[in-house]
VOZA-662469 format. One record per atom (N, C-alpha, C): residue number from 1; atom name; x, y, z. Coordinates in pm, 1 decimal. Layout:
! VOZA-662469
NUM;CA;X;Y;Z
...
END
This chain:
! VOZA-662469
1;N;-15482.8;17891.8;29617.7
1;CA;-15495.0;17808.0;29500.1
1;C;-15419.6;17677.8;29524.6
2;N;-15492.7;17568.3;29499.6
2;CA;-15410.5;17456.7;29515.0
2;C;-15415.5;17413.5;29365.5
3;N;-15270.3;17300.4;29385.5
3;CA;-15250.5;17249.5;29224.1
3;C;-15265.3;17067.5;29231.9
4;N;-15275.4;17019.8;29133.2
4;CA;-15258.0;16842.2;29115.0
4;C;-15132.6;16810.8;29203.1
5;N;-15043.4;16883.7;29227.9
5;CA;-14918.3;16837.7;29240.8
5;C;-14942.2;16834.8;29443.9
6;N;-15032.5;16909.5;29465.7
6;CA;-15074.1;16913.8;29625.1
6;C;-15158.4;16792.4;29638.3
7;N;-15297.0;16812.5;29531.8
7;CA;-15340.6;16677.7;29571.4
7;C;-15274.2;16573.2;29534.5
8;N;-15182.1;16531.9;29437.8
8;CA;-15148.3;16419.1;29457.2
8;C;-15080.4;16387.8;29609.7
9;N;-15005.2;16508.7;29629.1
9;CA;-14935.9;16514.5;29756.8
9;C;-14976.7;16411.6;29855.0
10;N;-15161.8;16480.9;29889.6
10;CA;-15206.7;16443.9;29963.7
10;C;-15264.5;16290.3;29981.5
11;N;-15302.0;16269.2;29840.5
11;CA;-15307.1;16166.8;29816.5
11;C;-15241.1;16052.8;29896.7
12;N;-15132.1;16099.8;29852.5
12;CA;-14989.7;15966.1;29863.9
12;C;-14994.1;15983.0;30058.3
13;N;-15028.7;16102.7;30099.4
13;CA;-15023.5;16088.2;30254.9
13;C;-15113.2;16050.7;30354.0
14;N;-15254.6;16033.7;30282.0
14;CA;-15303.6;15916.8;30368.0
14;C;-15291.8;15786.6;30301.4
15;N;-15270.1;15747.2;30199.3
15;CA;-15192.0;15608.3;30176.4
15;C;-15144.3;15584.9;30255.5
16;N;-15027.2;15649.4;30294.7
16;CA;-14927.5;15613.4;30396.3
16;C;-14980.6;15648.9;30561.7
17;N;-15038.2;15689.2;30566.4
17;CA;-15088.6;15729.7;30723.0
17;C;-15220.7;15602.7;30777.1
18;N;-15306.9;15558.3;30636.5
18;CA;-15380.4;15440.1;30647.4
18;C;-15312.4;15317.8;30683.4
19;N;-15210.6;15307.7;30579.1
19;CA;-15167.3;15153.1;30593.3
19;C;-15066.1;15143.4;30732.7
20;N;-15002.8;15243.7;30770.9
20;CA;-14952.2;15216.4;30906.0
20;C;-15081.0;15210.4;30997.7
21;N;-15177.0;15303.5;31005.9
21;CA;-15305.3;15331.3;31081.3
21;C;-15367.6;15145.0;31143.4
22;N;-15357.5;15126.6;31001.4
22;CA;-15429.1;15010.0;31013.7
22;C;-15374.9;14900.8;31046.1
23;N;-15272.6;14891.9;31026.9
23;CA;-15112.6;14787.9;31058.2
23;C;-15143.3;14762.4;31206.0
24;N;-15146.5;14891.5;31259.1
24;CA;-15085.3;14921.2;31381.1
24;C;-15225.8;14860.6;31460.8
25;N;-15354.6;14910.8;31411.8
25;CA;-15440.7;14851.5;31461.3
25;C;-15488.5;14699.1;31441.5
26;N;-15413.2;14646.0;31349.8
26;CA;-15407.2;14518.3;31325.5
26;C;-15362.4;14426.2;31456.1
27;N;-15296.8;14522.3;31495.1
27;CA;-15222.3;14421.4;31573.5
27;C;-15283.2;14441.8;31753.5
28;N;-15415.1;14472.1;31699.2
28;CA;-15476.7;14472.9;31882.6
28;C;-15570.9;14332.8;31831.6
29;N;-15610.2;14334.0;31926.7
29;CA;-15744.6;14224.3;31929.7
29;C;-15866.6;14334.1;31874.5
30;N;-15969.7;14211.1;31862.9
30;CA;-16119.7;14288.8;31790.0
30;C;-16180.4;14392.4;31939.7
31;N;-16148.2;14288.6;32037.3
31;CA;-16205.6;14381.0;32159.3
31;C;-16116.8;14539.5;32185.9
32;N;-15987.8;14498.7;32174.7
32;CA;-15922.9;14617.9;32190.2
32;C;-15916.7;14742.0;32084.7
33;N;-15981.2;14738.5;31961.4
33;CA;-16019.6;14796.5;31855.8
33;C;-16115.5;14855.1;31875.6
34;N;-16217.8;14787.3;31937.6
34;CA;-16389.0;14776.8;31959.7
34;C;-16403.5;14868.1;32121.0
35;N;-16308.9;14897.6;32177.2
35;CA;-16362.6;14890.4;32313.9
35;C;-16357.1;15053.5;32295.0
36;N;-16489.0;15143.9;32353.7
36;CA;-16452.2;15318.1;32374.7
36;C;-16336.1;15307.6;32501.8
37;N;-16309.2;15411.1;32374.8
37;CA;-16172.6;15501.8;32411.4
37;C;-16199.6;15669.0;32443.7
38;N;-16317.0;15706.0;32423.7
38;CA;-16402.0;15811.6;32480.1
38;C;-16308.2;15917.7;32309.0
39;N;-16299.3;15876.3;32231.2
39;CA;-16301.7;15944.6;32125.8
39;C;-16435.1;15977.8;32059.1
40;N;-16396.5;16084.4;31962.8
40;CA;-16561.4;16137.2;31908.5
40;C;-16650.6;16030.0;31865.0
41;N;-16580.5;15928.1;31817.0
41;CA;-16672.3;15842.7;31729.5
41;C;-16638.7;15690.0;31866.3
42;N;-16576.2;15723.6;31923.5
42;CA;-16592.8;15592.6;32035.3
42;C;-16426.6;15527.4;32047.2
43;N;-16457.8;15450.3;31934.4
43;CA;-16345.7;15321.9;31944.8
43;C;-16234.7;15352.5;31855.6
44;N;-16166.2;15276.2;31822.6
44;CA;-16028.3;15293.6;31706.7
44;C;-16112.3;15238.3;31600.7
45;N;-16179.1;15139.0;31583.8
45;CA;-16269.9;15092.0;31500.3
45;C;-16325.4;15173.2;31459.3
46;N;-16402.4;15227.3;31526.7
46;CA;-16526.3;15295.5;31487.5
46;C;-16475.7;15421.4;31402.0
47;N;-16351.9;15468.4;31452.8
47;CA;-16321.5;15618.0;31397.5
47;C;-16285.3;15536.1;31273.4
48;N;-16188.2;15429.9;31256.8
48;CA;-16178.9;15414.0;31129.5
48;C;-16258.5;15405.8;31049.0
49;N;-16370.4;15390.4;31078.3
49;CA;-16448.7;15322.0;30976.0
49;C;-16578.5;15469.2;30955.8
50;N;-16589.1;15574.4;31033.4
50;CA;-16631.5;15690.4;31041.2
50;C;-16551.7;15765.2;30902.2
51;N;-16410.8;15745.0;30911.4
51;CA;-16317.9;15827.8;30811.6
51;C;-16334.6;15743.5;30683.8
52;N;-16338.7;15638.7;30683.8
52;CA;-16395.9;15557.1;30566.6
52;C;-16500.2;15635.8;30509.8
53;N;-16588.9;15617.4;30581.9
53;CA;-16757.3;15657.3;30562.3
53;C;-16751.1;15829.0;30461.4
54;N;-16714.1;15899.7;30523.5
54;CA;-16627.9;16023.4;30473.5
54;C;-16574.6;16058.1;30373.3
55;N;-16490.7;15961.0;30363.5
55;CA;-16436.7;15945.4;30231.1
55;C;-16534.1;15877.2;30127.0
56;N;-16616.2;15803.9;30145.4
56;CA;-16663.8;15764.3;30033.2
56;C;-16779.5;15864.2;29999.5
57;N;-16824.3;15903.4;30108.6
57;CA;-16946.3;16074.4;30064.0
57;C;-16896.3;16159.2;30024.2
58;N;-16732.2;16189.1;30034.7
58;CA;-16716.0;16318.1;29946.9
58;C;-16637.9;16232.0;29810.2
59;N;-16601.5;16171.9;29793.7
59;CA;-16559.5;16086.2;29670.5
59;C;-16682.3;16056.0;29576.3
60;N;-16818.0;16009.6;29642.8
60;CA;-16911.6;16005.8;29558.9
60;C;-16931.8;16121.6;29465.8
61;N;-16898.6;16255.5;29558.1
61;CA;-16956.5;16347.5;29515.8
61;C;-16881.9;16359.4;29318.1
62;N;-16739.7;16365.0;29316.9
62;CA;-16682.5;16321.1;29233.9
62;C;-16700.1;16189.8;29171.8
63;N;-16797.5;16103.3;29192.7
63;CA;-16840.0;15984.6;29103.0
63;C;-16748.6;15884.1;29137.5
64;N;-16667.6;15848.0;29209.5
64;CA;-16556.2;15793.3;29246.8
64;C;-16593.2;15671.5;29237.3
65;N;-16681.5;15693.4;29356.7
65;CA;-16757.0;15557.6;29470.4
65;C;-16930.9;15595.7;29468.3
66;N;-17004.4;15476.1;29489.0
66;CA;-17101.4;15511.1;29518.8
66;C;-17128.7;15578.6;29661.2
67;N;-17183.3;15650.1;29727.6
67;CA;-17208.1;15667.9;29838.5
67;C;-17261.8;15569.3;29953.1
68;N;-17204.3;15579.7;30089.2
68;CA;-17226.8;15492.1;30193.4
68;C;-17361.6;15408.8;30197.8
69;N;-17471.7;15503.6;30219.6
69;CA;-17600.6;15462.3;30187.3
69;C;-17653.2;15500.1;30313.3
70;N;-17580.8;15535.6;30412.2
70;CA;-17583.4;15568.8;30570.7
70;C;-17597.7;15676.6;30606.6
71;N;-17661.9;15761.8;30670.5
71;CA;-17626.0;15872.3;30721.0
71;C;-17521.9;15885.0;30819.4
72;N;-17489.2;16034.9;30828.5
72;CA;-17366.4;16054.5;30917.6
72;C;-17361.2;15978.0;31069.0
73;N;-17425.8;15974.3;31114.9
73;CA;-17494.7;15913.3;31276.4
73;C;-17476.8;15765.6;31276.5
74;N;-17445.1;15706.2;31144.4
74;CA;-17414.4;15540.0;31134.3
74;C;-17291.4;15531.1;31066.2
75;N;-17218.7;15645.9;31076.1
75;CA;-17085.2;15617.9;30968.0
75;C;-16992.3;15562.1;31094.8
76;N;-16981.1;15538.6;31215.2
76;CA;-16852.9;15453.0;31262.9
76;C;-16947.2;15316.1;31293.0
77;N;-17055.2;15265.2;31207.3
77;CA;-17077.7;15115.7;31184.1
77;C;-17105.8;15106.1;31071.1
78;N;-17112.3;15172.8;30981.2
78;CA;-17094.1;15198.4;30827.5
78;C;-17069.8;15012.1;30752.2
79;N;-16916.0;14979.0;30858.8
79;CA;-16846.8;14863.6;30787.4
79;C;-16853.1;14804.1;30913.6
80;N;-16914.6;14706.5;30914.6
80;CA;-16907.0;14622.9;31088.2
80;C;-16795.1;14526.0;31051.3
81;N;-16723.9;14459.3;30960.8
81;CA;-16646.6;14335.0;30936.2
81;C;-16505.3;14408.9;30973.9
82;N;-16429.0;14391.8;31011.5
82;CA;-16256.2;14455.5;31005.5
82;C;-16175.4;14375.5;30891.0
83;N;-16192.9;14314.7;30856.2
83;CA;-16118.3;14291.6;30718.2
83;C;-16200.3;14331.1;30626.7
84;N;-16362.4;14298.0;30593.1
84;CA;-16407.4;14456.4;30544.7
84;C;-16355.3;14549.7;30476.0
85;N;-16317.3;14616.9;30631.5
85;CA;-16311.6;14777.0;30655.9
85;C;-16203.9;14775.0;30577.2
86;N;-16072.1;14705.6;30637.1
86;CA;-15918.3;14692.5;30573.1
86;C;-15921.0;14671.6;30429.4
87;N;-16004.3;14600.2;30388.1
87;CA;-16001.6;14579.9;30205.4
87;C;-16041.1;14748.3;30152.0
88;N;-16151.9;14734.5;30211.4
88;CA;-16233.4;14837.9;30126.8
88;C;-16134.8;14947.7;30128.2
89;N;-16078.8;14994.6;30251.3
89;CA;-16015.5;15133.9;30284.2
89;C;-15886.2;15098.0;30187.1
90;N;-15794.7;15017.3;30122.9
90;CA;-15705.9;14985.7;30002.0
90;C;-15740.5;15015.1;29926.6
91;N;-15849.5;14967.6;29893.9
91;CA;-15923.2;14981.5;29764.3
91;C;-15955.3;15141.4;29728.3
92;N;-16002.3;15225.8;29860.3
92;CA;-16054.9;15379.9;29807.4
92;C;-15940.3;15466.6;29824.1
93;N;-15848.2;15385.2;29881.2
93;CA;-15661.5;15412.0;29818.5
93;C;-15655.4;15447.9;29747.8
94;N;-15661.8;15280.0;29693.8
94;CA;-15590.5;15312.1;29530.3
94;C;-15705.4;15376.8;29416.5
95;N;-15766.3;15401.5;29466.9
95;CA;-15927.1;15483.2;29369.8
95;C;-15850.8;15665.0;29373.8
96;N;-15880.4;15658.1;29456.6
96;CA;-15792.4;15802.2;29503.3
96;C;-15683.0;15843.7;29485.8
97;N;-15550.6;15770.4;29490.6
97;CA;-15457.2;15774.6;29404.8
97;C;-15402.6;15785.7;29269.3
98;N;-15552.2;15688.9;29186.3
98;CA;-15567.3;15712.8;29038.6
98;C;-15643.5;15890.0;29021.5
99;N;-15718.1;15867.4;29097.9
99;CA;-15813.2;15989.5;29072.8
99;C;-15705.7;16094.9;29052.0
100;N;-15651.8;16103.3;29158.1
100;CA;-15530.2;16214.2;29164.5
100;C;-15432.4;16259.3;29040.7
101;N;-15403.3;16126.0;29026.2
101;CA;-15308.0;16129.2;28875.8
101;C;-15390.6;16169.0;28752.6
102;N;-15507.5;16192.0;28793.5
102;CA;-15614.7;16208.1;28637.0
102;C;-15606.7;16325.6;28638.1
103;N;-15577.9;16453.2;28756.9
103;CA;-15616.6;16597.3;28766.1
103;C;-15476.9;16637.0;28631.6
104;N;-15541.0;16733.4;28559.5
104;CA;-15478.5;16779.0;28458.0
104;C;-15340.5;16881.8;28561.0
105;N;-15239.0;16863.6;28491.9
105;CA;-15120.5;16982.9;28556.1
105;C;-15143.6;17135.7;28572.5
106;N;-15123.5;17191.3;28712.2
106;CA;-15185.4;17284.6;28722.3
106;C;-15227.7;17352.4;28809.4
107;N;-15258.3;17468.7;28849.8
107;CA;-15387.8;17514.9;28941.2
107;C;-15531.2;17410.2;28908.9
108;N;-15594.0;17369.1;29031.8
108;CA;-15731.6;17291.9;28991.1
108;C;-15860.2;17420.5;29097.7
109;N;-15945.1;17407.6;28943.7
109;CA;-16005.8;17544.0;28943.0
109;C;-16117.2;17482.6;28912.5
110;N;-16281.7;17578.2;28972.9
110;CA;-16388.5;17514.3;28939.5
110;C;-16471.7;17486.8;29082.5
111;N;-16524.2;17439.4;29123.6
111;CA;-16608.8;17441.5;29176.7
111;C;-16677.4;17279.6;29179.7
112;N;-16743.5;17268.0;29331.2
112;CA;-16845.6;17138.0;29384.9
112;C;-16962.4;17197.4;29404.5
113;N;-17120.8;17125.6;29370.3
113;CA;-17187.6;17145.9;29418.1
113;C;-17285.9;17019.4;29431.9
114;N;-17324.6;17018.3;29601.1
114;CA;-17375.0;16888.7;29651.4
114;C;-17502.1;16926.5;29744.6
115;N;-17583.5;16785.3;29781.8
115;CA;-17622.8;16824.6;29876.7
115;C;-17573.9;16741.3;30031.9
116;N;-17565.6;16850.5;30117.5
116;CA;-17466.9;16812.7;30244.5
116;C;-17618.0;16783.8;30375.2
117;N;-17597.1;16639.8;30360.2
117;CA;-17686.2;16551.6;30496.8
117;C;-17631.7;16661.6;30629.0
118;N;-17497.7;16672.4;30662.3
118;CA;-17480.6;16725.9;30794.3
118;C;-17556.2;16868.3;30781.8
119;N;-17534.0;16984.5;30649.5
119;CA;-17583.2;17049.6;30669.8
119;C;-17707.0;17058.4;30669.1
120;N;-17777.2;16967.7;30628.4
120;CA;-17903.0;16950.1;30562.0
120;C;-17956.0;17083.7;30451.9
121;N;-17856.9;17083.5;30332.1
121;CA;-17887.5;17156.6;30247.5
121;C;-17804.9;17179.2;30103.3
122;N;-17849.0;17262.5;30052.8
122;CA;-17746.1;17242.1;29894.6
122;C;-17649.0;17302.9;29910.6
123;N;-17532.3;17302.5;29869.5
123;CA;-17425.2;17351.9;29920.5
123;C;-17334.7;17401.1;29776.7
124;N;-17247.4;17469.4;29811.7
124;CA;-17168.3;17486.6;29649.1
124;C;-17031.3;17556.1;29707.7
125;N;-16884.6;17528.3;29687.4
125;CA;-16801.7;17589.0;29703.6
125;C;-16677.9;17544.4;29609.8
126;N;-16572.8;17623.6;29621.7
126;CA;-16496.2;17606.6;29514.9
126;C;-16358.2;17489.9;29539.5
127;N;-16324.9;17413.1;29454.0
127;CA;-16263.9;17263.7;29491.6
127;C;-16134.6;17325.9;29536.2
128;N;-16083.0;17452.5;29584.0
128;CA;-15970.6;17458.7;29642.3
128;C;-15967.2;17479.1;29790.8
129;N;-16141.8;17461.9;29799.8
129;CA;-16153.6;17494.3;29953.1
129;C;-16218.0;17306.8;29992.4
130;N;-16288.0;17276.0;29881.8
130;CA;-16388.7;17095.7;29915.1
130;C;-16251.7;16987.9;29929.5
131;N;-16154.9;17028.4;29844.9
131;CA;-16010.4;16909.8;29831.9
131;C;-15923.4;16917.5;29943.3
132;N;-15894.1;17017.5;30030.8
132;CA;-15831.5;17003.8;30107.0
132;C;-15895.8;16961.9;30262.7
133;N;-16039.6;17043.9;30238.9
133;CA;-16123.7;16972.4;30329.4
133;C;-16135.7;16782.0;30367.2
134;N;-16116.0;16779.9;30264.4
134;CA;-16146.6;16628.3;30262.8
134;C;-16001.5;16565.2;30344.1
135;N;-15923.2;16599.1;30296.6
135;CA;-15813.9;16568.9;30321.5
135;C;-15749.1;16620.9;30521.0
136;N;-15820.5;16732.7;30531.4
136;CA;-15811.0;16753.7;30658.0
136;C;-15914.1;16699.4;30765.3
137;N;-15986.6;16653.2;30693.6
137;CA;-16118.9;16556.1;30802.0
137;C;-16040.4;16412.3;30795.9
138;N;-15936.0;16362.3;30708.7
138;CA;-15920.0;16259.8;30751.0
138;C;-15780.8;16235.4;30852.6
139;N;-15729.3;16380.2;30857.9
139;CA;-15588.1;16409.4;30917.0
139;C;-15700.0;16449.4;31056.9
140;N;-15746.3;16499.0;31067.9
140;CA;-15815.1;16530.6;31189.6
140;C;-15859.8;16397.2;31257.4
141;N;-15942.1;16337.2;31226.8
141;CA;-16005.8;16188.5;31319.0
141;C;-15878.9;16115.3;31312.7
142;N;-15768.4;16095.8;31219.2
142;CA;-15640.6;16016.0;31245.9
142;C;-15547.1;16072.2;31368.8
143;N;-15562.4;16174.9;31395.5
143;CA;-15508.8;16230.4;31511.0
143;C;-15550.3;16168.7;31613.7
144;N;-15728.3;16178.5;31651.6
144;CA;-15783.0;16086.0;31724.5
144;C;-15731.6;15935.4;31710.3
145;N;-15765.4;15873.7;31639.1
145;CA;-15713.9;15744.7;31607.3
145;C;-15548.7;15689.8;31661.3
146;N;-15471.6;15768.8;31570.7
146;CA;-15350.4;15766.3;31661.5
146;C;-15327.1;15789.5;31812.2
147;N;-15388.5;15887.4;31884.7
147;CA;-15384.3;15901.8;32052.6
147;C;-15459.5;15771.1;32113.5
148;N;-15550.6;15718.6;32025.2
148;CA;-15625.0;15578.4;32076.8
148;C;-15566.4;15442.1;32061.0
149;N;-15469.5;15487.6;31972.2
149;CA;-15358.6;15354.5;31929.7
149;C;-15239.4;15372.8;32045.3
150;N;-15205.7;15479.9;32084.2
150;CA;-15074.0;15500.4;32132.6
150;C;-15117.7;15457.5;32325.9
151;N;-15260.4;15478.8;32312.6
151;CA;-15321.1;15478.3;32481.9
151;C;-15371.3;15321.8;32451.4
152;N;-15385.9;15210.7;32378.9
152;CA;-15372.9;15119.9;32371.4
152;C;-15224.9;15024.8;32365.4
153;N;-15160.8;15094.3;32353.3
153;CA;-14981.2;15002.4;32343.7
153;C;-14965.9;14946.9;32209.1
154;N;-15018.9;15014.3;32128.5
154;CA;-15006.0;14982.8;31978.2
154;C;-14836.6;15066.8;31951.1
155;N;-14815.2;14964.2;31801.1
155;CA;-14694.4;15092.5;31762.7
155;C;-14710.9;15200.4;31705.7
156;N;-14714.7;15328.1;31703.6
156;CA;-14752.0;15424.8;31563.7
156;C;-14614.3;15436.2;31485.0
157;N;-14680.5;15550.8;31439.3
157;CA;-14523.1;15649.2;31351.7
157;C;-14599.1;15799.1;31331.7
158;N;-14464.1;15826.5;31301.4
158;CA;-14524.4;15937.8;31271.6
158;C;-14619.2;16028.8;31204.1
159;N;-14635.5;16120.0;31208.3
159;CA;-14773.8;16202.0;31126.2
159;C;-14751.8;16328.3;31045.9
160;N;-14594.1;16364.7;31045.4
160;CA;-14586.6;16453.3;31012.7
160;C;-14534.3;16467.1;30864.8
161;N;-14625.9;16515.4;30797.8
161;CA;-14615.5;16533.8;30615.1
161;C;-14487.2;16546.6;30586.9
162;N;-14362.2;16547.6;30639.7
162;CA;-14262.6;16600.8;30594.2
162;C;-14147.8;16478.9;30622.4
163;N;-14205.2;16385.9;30699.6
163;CA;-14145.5;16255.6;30750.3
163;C;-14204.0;16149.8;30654.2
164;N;-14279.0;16176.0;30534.4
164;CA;-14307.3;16096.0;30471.1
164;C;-14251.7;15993.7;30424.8
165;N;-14240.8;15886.7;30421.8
165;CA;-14148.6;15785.8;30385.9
165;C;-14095.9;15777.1;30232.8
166;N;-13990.2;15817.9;30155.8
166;CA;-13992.7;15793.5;29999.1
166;C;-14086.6;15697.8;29927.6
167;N;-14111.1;15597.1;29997.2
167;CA;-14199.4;15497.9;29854.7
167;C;-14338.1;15566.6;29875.2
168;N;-14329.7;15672.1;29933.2
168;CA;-14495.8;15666.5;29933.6
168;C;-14512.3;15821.2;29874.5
169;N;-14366.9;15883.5;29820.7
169;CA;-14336.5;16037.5;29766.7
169;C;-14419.2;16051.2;29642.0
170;N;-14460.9;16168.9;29622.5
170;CA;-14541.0;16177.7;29482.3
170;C;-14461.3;16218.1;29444.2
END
């Protein structure tokens, strides 16, 4: 059972795992962003903008955002601009952050039901298994992302939920 008090958790931890993410990739060139790095989705770019893509298909599902408009197979060119990408990905921040604060106190109980392009089919499961999912697809490709920042000479930080920085504490 998960509660509001997890997702906000989580919330607040890719806030903080984005805006360094992206900091850090700020500070390569477009080529060095752009260039495969033999990650799943290719580039540092590309994954970012793959986890973007992601986020806004399962956020739609919750009415959040409209959906990409893309299928999965175009989600790391989803956003071709890099400031773009950088606005937009603030923006489904702070969308997500509000969202979070809206979940009533509590166990969050109930159920999603969508239809899933990857699976190609209707799908239905219960939001203590769809919320953390979401949240672990974007901790998963940031893993990637980070090993592609760190094999570029970028700066990172750390990743670990428990090193969270206070301003970013729920």
């Amino acid at each position: 059972m998960i509660s509001n008090q997890y997702l906000r958790m989580m919330s607040c931890y890719n806030r903080w795992q984005n805006q360094w993410m992206y900091s850090a990739a700020e500070q390569l060139s477009d080529g060095e962003r752009q260039e495969n790095r033999s990650g799943f989705w290719g580039s540092i770019e590309s994954t970012l903008c793959h986890i973007y893509w992601g986020d806004r298909i399962w956020f739609s599902r919750f009415d959040l955002v409209d959906p990409p408009g893309v299928p999965i197979g175009e989600s790391s060119t989803f956003v071709s601009d890099w400031r773009k990408l950088t606005e937009d990905r603030e923006q489904l921040d702070n969308l997500v952050m509000q969202w979070s604060d809206d979940f009533e106190e509590g166990p969050i109980l109930g159920s999603l039901e969508w239809f899933s392009g990857a699976a190609n089919k209707d799908m239905k499961a219960p939001l203590s298994m769809v919320l953390p999912h979401i949240f672990n697809h974007q901790t998963h490709h940031r893993g990637q992302v980070h090993a592609m920042l760190t094999a570029a000479g970028a700066p990172t930080q750390d990743t670990d939920l428990f090193l969270m920085p206070e301003e970013f504490s729920y």
